[in-house]
C-alpha positions in Angstrom: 139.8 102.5 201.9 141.2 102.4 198.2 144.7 101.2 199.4 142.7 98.3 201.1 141.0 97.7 198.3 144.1 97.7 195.8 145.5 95.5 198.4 142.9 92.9 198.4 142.5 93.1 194.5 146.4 92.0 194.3 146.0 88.8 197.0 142.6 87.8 195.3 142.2 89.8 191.4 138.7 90.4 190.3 138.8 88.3 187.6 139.8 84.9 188.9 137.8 82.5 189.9 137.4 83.4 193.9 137.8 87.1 192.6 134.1 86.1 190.7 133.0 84.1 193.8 133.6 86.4 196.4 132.0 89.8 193.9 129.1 87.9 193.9 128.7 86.4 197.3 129.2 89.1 199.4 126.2 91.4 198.9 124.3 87.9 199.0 126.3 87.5 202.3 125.1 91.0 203.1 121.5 90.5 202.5 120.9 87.4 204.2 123.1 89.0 207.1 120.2 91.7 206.8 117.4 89.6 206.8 119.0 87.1 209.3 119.3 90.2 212.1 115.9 91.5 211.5 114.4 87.8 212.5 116.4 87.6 215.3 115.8 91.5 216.3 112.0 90.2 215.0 112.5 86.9 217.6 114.3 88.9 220.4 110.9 91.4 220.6 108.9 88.7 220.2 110.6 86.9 222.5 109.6 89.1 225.8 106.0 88.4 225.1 106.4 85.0 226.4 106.8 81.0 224.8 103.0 81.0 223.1 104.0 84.2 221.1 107.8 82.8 220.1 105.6 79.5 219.4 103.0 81.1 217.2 105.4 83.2 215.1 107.9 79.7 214.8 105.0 77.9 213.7 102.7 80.6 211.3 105.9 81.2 209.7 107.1 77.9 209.0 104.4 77.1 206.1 105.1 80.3 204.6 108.9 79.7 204.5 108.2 76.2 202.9 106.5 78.2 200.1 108.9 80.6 199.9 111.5 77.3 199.2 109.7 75.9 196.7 109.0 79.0 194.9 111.8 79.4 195.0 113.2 76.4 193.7 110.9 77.5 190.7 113.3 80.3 190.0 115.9 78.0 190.3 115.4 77.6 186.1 115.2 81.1 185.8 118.7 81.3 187.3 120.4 78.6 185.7 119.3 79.9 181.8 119.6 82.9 182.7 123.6 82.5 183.3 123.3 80.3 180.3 122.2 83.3 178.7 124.5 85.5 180.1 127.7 83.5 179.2 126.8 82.9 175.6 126.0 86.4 175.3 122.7 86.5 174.5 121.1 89.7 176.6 117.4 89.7 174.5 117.3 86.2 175.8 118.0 86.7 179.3 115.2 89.5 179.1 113.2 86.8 177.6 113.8 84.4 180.3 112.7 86.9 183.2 109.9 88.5 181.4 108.2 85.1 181.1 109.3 83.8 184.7 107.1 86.6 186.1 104.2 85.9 183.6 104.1 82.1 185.7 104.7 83.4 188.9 101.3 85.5 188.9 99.2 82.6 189.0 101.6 80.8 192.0 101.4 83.6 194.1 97.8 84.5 193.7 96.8 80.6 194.6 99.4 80.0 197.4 97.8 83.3 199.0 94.7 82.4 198.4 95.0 79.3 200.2 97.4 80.8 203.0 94.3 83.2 203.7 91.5 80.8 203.9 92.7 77.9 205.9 94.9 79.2 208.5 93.5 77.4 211.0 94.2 74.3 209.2 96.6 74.8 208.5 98.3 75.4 211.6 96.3 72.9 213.5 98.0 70.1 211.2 101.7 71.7 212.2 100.7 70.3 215.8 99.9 73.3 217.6 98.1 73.6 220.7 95.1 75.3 220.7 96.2 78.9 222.4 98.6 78.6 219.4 96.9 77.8 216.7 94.0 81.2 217.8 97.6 83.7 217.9 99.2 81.8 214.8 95.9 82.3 212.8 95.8 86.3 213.1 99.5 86.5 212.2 99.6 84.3 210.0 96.6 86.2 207.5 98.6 89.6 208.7 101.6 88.1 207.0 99.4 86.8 203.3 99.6 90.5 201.6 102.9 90.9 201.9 104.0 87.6 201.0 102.4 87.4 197.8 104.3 90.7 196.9 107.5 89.2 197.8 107.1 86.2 195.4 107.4 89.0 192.6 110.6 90.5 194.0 112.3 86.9 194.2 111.6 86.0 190.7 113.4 89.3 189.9 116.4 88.4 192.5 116.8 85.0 191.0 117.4 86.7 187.1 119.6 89.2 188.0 121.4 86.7 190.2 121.6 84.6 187.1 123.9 87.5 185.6 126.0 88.4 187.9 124.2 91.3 189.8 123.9 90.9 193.5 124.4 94.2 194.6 120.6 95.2 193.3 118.6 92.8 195.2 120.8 93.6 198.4 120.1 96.9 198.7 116.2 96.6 197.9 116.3 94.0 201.0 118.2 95.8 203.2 115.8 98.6 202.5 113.3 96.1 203.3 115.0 94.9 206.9 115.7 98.3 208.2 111.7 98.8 207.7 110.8 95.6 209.2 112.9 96.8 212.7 111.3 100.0 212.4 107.7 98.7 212.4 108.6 96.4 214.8 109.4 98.7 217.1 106.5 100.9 216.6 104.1 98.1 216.2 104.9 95.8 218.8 105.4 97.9 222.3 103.4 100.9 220.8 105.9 103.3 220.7 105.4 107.2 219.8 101.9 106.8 219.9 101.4 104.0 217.3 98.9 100.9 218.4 100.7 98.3 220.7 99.8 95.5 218.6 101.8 92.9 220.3 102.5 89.6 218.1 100.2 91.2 215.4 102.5 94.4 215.1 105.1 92.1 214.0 103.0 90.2 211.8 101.6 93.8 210.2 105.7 95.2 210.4 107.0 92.2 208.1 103.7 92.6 205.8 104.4 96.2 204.9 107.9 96.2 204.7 107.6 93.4 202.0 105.3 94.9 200.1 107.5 97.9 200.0 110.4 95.8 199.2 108.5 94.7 196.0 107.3 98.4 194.4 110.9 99.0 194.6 112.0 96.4 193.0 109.2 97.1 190.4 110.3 100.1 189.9 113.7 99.5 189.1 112.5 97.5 186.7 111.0 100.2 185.1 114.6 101.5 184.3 116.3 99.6 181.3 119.2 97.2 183.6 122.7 96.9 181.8 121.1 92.9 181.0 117.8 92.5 182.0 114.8 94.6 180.8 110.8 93.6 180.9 108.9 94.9 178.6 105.6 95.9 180.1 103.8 96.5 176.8 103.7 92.9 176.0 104.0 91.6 179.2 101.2 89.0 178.8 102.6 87.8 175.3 103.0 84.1 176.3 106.0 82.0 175.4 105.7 78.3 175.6 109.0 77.4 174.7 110.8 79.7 177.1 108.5 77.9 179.7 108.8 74.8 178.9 112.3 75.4 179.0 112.1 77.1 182.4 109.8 74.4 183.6 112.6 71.8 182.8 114.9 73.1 184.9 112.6 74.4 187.9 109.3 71.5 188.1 112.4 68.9 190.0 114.2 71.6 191.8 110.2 72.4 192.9 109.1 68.8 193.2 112.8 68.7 195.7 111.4 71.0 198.0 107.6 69.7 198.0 108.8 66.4 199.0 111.2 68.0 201.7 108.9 70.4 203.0 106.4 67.8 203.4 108.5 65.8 205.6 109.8 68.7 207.3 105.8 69.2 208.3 106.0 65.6 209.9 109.2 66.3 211.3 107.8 69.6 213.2 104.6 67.6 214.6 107.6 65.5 216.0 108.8 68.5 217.9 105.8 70.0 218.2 104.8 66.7 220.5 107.1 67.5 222.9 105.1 70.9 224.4 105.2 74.4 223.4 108.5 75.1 225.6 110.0 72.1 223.4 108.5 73.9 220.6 110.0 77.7 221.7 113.4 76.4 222.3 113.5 74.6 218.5 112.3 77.7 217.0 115.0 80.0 218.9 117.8 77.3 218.0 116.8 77.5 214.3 117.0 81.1 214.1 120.5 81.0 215.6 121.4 77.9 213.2 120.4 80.4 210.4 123.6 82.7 211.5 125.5 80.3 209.0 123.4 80.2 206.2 124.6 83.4 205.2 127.8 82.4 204.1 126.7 79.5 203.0 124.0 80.4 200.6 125.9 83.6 199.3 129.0 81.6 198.0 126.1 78.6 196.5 124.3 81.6 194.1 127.8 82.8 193.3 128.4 78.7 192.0 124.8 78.9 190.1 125.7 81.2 188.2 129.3 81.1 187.7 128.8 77.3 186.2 126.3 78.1 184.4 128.0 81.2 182.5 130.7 79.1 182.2 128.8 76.7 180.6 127.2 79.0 178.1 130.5 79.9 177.6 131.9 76.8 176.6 134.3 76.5 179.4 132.8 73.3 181.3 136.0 73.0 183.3 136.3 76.2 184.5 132.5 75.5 185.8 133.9 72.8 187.8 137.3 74.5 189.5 134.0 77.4 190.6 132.3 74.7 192.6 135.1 73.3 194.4 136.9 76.4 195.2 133.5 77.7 196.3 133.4 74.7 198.3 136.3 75.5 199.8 135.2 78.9 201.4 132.0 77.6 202.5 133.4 74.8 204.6 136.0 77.2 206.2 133.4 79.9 207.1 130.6 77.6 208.1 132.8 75.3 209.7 133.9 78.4 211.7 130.1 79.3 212.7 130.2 75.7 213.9 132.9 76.1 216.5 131.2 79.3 218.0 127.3 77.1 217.8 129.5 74.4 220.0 131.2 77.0 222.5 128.6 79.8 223.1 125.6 77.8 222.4 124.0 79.2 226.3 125.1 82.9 224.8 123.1 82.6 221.5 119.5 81.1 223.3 120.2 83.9 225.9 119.6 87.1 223.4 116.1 85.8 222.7 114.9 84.8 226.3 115.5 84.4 229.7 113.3 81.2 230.2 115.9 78.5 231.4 114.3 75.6 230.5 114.0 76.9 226.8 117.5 77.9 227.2 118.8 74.4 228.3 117.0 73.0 225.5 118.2 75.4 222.8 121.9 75.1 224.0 122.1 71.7 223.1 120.6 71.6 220.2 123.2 74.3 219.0 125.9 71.7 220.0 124.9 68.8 218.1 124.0 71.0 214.9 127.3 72.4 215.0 128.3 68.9 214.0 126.0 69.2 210.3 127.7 72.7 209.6 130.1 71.3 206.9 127.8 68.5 205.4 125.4 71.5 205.1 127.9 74.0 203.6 128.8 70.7 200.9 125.2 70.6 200.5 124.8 74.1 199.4 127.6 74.4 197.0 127.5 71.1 195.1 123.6 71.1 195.0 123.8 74.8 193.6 125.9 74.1 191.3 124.4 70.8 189.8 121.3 73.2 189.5 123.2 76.1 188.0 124.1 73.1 185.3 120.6 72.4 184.7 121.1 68.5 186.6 118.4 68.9 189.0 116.9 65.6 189.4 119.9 63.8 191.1 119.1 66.4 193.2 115.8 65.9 193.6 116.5 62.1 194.3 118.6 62.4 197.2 116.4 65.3 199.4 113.7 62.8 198.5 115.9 60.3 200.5 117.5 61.8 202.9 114.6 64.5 204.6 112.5 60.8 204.6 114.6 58.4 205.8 117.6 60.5 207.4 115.7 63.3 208.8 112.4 62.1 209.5 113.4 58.3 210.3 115.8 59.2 212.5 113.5 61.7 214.1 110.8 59.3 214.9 113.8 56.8 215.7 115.3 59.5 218.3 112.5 61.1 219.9 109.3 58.7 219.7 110.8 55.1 220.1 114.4 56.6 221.8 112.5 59.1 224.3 115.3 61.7 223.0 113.3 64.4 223.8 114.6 67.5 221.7 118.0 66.6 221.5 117.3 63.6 219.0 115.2 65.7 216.9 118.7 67.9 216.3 120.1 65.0 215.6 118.1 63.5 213.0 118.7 66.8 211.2 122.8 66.2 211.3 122.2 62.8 209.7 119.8 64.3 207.5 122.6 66.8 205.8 125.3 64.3 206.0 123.5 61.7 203.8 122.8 65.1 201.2 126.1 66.2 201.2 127.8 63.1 200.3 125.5 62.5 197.3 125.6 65.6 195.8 128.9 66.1 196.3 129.6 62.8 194.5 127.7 63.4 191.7 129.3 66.9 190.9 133.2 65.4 191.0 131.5 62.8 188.5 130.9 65.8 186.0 128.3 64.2 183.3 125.9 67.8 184.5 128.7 69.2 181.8 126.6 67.6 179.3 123.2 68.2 179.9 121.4 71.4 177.3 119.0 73.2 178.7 
């Protein structure tokens, strides 16, 4: 194992630029891998318990995940000053930067659960469920409230030790948190040695603990003084309105990006959600597939957040730059890789999750047309990232704004309503969609002015 190791540290040294890139990606690579294989384990067990249950857990999760984005997104200006931070040396105001983060994310969390709790049915009912739907997606989607609130916490904690450097930490707390997830799962769902068999609401109750595990852990690392981060819990409602402000900065248009795309990704699921529940069941399954190639995809975009913006503290703008495009380099090979197998074994991947032929059929090609968006998406991710990890988020902003309104959901109504598409030209709106995102963003980072920009 060492030899191999020597041997890969002489082909690619630690301290060059995809050296940096790949010590950072890969335990991001690892924990989305983790998290990706317990929703499909999650989707696969779910799956035997027919299309209403795949439909209800597709749709109860989706407002949750929206959420989760543009929370998120929040942390994106925890990140990028973090790194800032991080680069220029300055550890007290790294600590500063995370310690004030989590002072704002109380009141998120408490309101967005809050909310999530009361009008479920609502809520749901607006996603255009039917209404056996909407009465499973309502239990399972309160189940779910407790433990998402406690996961907020942990993700404001990932997103500042991401910021310097440290991915290893948050992968092992979520893998810790996946392997519980299967295991309450298992127990929960079929009622195995002797536990309740809870069906879709042993799932629900399985992902709910497991988070809220996920986040005492994290806690309590926290309660150990990190090599760069440390909160201090003595003054830990001491409130710093500069440090917000200069959070906020960053964070409000990465948050208003994701508002504004989630919102139209609402209207773009009652699109699909139009087309019946096996429509509905097939999407779902084809998304969780899709999310196969996020993993490389998102682990190699936080290792471009922070590496521009340490460089950038650092005073070394250019060597920000060479970070995004080599990064960009590995995430079109990999994704583009994940695209080839989405084209060839689309049938393969719909058939782990069910045996139900139509929503097979209509899974497998949607798996071939988004194998098309694999390497707009992957240019996405990186140049996006980075122009965040720079503190440029409103070009951002400007072009999700754009293309989720007029790429995805234009086309989408376009495709399905006028076109009589039928499933297949919902997929497609979503390739146009990332192409139209990838371009920009990718345009405006070769242009270089987010060198500039002090945050």
């Amino acid at each position: 194992m060492n030899s191999i190791k020597s041997y890969l540290q002489k082909i690619i040294p630690p301290d060059s630029i995809p050296g940096r890139i790949l010590t950072m990606a890969w335990p991001v690579i690892a924990e989305m891998s983790s998290t990706t294989l317990t929703q499909i384990v999650d989707m696969m067990m779910v799956g035997r318990l027919g299309a209403v249950a795949v439909a209800s857990v597709g749709i109860s999760m989706m407002p949750l995940q929206y959420s989760i984005r543009l929370f998120n997104a929040l942390n994106v200006g925890t990140t990028a000053l973090v790194a800032r931070f991080t680069g220029a040396e300055e550890k007290g105001q790294a600590s500063r930067t995370l310690h004030q983060s989590l002072f704002m994310a109380f009141g998120v969390m408490l309101l967005l659960g809050v909310t999530f709790f009361v009008f479920a049915p609502e809520i749901i009912t607006f996603m255009g469920a039917e209404p056996e739907v909407v009465a499973t997606g309502t239990i399972y989607l309160r189940i779910l409230v407790p433990g998402f609130i406690l996961m907020l916490l942990r993700m404001v904690v990932t997103a500042a030790l991401r910021g310097v450097g440290d991915t290893k930490t948050p992968m092992m707390v979520n893998i810790l948190v996946n392997i519980s997830n299967i295991i309450g799962n298992y127990l929960l769902i079929f009622g195995n040695f002797g536990f309740p068999e809870m069906g879709v609401y042993g799932a629900a109750l399985a992902t709910s603990l497991a988070r809220a595990g996920g986040a005492v852990a994290m806690l309590y690392l926290l309660t150990k003084r990190h090599p760069y981060l440390w909160v201090g819990w003595k003054n830990f409602f001491h409130l710093d309105l500069e440090m917000i402000k200069r959070i906020a900065k960053i964070g409000l248009p990465a948050s208003a990006e994701q508002l504004i795309q989630r919102i139209a990704q609402i209207y773009y699921l009652r699109i699909v959600a139009s087309l019946g529940t096996v429509a509905l069941a097939a999407h779902q399954i084809a998304l969780k597939t899709e999310s196969l190639s996020y993993m490389p995809g998102f682990g190699f975009a936080v290792a471009t957040t922070a590496l521009v913006g340490q460089n950038l503290g650092a005073k070394k703008p250019d060597r920000s730059h060479k970070s995004g495009n080599t990064a960009w380099l590995m995430a079109i090979s990999t994704m583009g890789l994940m695209g080839i197998l989405f084209f060839f074994f689309s049938e393969g991947f719909m058939r782990l999750f069910t045996d139900d032929p139509e929503i097979i059929e209509l899974g497998r090609v949607a798996l071939k047309i988004v194998a098309f968006a694999q390497i707009p998406m992957a240019t996405h991710f990186i140049f996006a990232w980075g122009l965040r990890g720079a503190g440029d988020t409103k070009p951002v902003f400007y072009a999700t704004v754009f293309s989720t309104w007029i790429g995805r959901l234009g086309s989408a109504y376009l495709f399905v309503i006028v076109l009589d598409m039928g499933l297949a030209g919902a997929w497609l709106a979503m390739v146009v969609d990332w192409t139209m995102r990838g371009a920009f963003v990718a345009w405006r980072f070769q242009q270089g002015r987010w060198k500039d920009i002090e945050v």
